[in-house]
C-alpha positions in Angstrom: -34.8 7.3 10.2 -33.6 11.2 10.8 -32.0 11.9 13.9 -31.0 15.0 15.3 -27.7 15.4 17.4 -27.2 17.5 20.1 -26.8 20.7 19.8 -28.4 21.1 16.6 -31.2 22.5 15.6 -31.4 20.3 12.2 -32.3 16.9 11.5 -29.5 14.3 10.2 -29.0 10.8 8.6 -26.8 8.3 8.9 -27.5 4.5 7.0 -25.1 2.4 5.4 -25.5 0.6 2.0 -23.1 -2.5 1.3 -21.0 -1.7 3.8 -20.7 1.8 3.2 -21.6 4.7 5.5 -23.2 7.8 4.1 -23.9 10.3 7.0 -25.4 14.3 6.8 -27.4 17.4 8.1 -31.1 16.9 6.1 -30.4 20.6 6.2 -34.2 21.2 7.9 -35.6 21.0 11.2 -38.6 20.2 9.9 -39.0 16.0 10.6 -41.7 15.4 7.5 -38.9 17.2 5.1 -36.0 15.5 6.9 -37.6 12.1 6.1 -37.8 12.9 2.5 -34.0 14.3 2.2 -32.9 11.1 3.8 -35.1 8.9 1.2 -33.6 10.9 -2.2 -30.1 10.5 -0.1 -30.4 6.8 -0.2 -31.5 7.1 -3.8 -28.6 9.0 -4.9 -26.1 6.3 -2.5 -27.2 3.5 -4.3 -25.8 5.1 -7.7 -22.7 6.4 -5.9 -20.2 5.2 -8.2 -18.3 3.9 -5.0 -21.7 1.4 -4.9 -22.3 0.6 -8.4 -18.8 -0.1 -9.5 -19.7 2.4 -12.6 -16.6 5.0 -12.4 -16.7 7.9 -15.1 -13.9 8.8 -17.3 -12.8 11.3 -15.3 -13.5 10.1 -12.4 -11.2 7.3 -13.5 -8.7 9.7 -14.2 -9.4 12.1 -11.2 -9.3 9.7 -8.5 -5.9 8.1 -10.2 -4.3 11.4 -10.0 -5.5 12.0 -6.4 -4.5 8.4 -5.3 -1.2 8.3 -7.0 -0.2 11.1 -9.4 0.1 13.8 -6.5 2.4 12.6 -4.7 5.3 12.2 -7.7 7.4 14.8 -9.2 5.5 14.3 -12.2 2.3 15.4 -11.3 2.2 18.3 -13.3 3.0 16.5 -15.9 0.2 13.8 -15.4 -2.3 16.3 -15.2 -1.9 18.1 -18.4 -2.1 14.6 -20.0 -5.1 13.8 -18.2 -6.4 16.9 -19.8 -5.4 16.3 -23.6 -7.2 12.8 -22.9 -10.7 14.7 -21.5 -10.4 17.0 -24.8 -10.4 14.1 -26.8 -12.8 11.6 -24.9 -16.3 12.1 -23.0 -15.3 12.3 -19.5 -18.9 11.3 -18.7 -18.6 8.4 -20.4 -18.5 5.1 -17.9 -15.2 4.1 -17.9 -16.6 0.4 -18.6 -17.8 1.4 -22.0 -14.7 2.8 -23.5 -14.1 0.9 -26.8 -11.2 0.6 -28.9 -13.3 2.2 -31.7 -13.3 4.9 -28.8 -9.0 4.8 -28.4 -8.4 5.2 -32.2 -10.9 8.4 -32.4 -8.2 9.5 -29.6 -5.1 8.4 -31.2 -5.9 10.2 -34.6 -7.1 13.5 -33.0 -4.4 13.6 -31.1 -1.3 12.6 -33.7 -2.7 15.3 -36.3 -1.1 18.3 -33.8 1.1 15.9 -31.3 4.0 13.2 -31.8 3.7 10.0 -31.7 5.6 9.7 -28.4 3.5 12.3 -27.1 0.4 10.4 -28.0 1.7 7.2 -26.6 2.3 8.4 -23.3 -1.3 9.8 -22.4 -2.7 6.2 -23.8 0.2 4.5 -21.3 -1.7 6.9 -18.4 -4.9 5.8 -19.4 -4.2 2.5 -19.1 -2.4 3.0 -15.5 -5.6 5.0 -14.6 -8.4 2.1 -15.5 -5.6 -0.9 -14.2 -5.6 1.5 -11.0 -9.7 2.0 -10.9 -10.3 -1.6 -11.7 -7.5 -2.7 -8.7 -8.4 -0.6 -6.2 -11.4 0.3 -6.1 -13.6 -2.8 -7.9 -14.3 -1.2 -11.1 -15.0 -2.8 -14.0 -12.5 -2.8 -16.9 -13.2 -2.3 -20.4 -12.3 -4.5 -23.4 -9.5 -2.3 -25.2 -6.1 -3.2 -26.4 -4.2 0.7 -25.5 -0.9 -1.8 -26.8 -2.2 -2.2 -30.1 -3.2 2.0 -30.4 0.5 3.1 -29.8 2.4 4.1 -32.3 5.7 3.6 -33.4 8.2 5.7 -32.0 11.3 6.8 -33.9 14.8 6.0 -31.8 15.3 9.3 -29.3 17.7 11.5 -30.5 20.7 12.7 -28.7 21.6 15.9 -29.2 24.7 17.2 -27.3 25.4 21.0 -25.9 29.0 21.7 -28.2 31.7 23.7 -25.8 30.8 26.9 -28.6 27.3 26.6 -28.2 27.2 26.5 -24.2 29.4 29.2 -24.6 27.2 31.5 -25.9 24.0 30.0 -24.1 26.0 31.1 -20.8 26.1 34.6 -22.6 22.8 35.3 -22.6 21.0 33.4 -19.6 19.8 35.1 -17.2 22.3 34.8 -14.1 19.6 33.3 -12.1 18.8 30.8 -14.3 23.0 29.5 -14.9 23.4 27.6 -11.7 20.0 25.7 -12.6 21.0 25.1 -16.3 24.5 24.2 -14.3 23.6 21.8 -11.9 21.7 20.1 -15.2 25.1 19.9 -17.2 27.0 18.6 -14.7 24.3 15.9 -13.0 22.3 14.6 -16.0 19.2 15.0 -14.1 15.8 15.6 -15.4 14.2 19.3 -15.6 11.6 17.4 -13.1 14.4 16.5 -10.4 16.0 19.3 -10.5 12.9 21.6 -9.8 11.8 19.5 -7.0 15.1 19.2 -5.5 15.7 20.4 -1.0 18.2 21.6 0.6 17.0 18.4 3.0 18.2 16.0 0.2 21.6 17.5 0.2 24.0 15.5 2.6 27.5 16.9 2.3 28.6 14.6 5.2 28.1 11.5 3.3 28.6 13.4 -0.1 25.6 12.2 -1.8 22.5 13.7 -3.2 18.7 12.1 -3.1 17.0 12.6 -6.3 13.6 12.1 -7.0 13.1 10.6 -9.9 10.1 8.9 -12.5 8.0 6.4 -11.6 8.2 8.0 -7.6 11.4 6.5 -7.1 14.3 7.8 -5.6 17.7 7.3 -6.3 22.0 8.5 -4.8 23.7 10.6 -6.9 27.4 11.1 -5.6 27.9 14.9 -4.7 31.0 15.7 -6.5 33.1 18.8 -5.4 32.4 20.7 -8.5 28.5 20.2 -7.3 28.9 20.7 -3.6 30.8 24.3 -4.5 27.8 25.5 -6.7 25.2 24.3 -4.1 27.3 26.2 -0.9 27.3 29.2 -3.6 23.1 29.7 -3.7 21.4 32.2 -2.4 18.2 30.9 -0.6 14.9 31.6 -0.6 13.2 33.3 2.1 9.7 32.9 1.5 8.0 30.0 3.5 6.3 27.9 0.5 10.0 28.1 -1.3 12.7 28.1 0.9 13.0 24.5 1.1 13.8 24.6 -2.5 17.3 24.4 -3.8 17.1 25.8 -6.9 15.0 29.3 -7.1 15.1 33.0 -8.9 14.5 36.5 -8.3 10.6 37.3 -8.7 11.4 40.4 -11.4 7.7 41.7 -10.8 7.9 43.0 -7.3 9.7 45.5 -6.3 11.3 43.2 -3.3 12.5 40.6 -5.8 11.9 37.8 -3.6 13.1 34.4 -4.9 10.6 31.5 -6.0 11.2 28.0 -6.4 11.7 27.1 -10.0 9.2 25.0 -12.0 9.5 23.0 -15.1 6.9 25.6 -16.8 5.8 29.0 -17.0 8.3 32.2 -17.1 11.5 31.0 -16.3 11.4 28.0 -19.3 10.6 30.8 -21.4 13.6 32.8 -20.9 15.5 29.1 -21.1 14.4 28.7 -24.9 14.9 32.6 -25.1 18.5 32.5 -24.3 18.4 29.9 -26.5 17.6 31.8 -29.4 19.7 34.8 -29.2 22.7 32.1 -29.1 21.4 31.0 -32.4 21.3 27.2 -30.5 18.5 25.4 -32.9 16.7 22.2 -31.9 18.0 22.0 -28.1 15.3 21.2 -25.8 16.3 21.0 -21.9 16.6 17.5 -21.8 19.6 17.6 -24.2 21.2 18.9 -20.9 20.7 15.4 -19.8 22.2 14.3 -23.0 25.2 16.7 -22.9 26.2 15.2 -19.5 26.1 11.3 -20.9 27.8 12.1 -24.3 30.8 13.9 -22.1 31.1 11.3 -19.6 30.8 8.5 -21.7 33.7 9.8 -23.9 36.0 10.5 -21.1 35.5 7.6 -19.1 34.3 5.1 -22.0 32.1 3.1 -18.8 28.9 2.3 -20.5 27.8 1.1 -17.1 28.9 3.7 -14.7 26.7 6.0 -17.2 23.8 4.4 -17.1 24.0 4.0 -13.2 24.6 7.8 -12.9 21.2 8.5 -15.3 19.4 6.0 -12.6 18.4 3.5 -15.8 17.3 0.4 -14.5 18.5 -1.2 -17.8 22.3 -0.8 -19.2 20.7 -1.1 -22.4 18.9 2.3 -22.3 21.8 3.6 -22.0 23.0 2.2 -25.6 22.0 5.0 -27.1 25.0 6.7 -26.1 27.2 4.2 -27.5 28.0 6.2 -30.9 30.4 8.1 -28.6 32.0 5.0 -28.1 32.0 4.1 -31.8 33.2 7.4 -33.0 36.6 7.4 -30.6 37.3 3.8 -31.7 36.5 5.6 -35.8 39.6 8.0 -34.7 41.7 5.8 -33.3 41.4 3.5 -36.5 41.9 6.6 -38.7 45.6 6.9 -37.2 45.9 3.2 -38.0 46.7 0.7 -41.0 48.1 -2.7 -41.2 49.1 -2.0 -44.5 49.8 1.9 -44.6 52.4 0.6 -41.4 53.5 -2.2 -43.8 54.5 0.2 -46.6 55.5 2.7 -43.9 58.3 0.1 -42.6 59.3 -0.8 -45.6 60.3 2.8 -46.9 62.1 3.0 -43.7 64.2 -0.1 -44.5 64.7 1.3 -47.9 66.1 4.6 -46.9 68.6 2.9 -44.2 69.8 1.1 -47.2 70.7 4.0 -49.0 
C-alpha cells in the first residue's frame, strides 16, 4: 500500500516483484489516487523487460553498449554500428523473435551501399549484443545462425606510404595534424589508440608506452627515442576536458585557438584525406599508416615476429600478410644470382687467363 515519507507532502510506493524492487513518488497527495498509481505501477513492473526476460532490439543493443561498449576506445565506433543495425531492423522488435529470414533482409540492405567487411562486423556486434543480453541478464536468445549470414571477405590489402608520397603528404598537412600522422608512422598504432592516448600512459622512466587497444585490452609499446623527442616536443592542451590528451590541435574557430583533443572523426579527418588529395595520394586510408610502419620494419629487420608483437597481434599469423616484403627482398637477392650465369661467368674467366 502507498506510504508517505517524511517530509513529503506526496504519497509513495515501494513493492518488489521476483526479487525486484520498484520504488516512487505516486506523484499525488491524494491516498484514493495514490492507490491507483501504485496498482498501474505494478501493472507496468510485471512487463518490465527486467521481469519478463522480453529485451527489445534496442534495448539489446542499448544496454550492451552501456554495459560494455563505453568503456572501450571503440565506442564510437560501436555506436554507429549499432545504428546502421536499427536502420535496417525494428528495434521494437523482441529480441527473442529475430529470425534468420530477419538477418538476410539486413545483410542485403546493407551490402547494396556497404562492404562486405563492413556488413560483417555490425552482424559480429549483434551477436556479442544478444550473447551479452542472454548472459547477463537472462534473456532469451533467438534461433539465428549470424555465422552463416557473413560474407566472404577479400584478403586486406596493404598499402604502404612510398618515401615520395609521404613527402608530399607532409607538404600539405596542416602542422597540427604532422605530429599525429607522425606518431602513426612511426608506432603502427591504430587511428583509435592514438586519439585516446594520456600524457598518464607515457612513462619515460621505464621507456614504454600503454596503448589501448581493441577488444579493451591494453598492451607496452617500447618508447623509442625518435618517439620520446616528438612527445617532449607537444604543446598541451589547456582546456580541462582535453588536457589529458596527448595528441590535440588548434580550435581554428575561436579567436583564442585553444587546443582539442583529436578524434577519429569529424574536422580534423577531413583535412587528413584533404592533404591527401592535394598530394595526388589515391587509395590511402589512415590505417595504411599502420601498414607503412609494418612494411618498413619488416624489411629492415626481416623479424616476422618482433612485427607482429609491436602491432599487439595475438596470432604471428596475422601478421603474414606482411610477408611479401619478405618474399620480394629474397626476389632481389635471387635476381643478382645464378648457378649457371656463375658457371658460364667462371668459365669465361678461366678462358681469358688462358689467353
Amino acid at each position: 500500500m502507498p506510504y508517505r515519507p517524511k517530509g513529503s507532502r506526496f504519497w509513495h510506493f515501494d513493492f518488489q516483484i521476483r526479487g525486484r524492487r520498484f520504488h516512487g513518488s505516486c506523484g499525488t497527495d491524494d491516498y484514493e489516487e495514490a492507490k491507483a498509481v501504485e496498482a498501474a505501477e505494478r501493472v507496468k513492473a510485471r512487463a518490465a523487460p527486467e521481469i519478463t526476460k522480453r529485451f527489445t532490439l534496442s534495448q539489446a543493443l542499448g544496454t550492451y553498449w552501456t554495459d560494455i561498449c563505453q568503456h572501450q576506445s571503440s565506442a564510437s565506433t560501436a555506436r554507429s554500428q549499432s545504428a546502421m543495425i536499427l536502420s535496417v531492423m525494428d528495434g521494437k522488435a523482441p529480441m527473442a523473435d529475430i529470425t534468420n529470414a530477419d538477418i538476410m533482409k539486413f545483410v542485403a540492405r546493407r551490402r547494396a551501399v556497404a562492404a562486405n567487411a563492413t556488413v560483417n562486423r555490425q552482424l559480429q556486434l549483434l551477436g556479442r549484443a544478444l550473447r551479452h543480453m542472454a548472459r547477463v541478464h537472462g534473456a532469451e536468445m533467438p534461433n539465428i545462425d549470424l555465422r552463416r549470414a557473413e560474407n566472404a571477405e577479400p584478403d586486406e590489402r596493404v598499402r604502404e606510404l612510398t618515401q615520395a608520397e609521404q613527402a608530399r603528404l607532409f607538404e600539405h598537412l596542416r602542422s597540427d595534424l604532422k605530429p599525429f600522422v607522425t606518431f602513426a608512422l612511426l608506432t603502427g598504432a591504430r587511428l583509435a589508440t592514438v586519439c585516446d592516448l594520456k600524457w598518464a600512459d607515457i612513462d619515460h622512466h621505464e621507456r614504454r608506452i600503454l596503448f589501448r587497444v581493441k577488444g579493451g585490452k591494453q598492451m607496452r609499446f617500447p618508447l623509442s627515442r625518435e618517439v620520446a623527442a616528438l612527445l617532449s616536443a607537444l604543446p598541451r592542451a589547456t582546456l580541462p576536458d582535453h588536457r589529458e590528451y596527448v595528441f590535440t590541435y588548434e580550435d581554428q574557430l575561436r579567436k583564442d585557438r585553444p587546443r582539442k583533443r583529436i578524434v577519429g572523426s569529424g574536422g580534423m579527418m577531413q583535412d587528413f584525406r584533404e592533404a591527401l588529395a592535394a598530394a595526388e595520394i589515391r587509395d590511402f586510408r589512415f590505417h595504411d599508416l599502420r601498414h607503412t610502419f609494418a612494411t618498413r620494419l619488416l624489411r629492415q629487420t626481416g623479424n616476422l615476429k618482433l612485427v607482429s608483437r609491436l602491432l599487439g597481434h595475438a596470432d604471428v599469423t596475422t601478421t603474414t600478410r606482411y610477408a611479401h616484403v619478405l618474399d620480394q627482398d629474397l626476389a632481389e637477392a635471387l635476381d643478382g644470382f645464378s648457378v649457371l650465369g656463375g658457371t658460364e661467368s667462371r668459365r669465361n674467366s678461366r678462358s681469358d687467363r688462358k689467353r
